[in-house]
N, C-alpha and C positions, 0 to 999 in steps of 0.2 A: 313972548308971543311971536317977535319975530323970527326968532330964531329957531320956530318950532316949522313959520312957513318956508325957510330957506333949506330948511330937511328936506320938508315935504317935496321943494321945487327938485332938490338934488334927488331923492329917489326917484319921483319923476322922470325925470331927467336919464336916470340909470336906468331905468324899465324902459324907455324908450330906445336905447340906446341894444340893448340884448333884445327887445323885439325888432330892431332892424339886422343884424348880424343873424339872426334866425330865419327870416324871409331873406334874405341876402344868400345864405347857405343853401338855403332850398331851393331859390329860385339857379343857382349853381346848377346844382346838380340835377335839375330838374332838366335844362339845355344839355348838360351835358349827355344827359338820357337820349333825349333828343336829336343830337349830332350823332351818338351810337347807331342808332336806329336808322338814318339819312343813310349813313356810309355801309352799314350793313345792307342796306336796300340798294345801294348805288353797284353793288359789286356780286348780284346774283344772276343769274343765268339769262336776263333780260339783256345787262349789259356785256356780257361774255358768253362763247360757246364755254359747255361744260367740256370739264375735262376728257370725260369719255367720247366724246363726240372727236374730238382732235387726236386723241392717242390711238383710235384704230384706222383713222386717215390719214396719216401724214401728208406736208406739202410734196408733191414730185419732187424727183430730187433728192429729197431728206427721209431718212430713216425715223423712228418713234423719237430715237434720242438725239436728234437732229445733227446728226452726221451727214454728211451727202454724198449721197450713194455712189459708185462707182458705175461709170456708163461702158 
């Protein structure tokens, strides 16, 4: 009998152990979703002029491909 409860504790045990490594995974990749999404937000046209906005302005001085111009 005893030795039927120290099975039991051991699978226990093991089920416990793959239902943490599973919530563990997923809570993973769940952040790493998470930080995708932050940095793809950090880096749209809130925080930068668009491209096109810049490329048919250039700064005085400098041409499209940032050469400077000749005076």
């Amino acid at each position: 009998m005893r030795q039927l409860i120290d099975a039991c504790g051991r699978i226990h045990d093991a089920f416990n152990n793959v239902i943490f490594v599973v919530l563990k995974l997923a809570l993973n990749v769940a952040l790493k979703r998470c930080v995708r999404l932050v940095d793809s937000a950090s880096i749209g046209p809130c925080f930068r002029p668009p491209i096109a906005a810049t490329a048919h302005h250039p700064p005085r001085g400098l041409t499209r491909h940032g050469a400077v111009t000749e005076s």
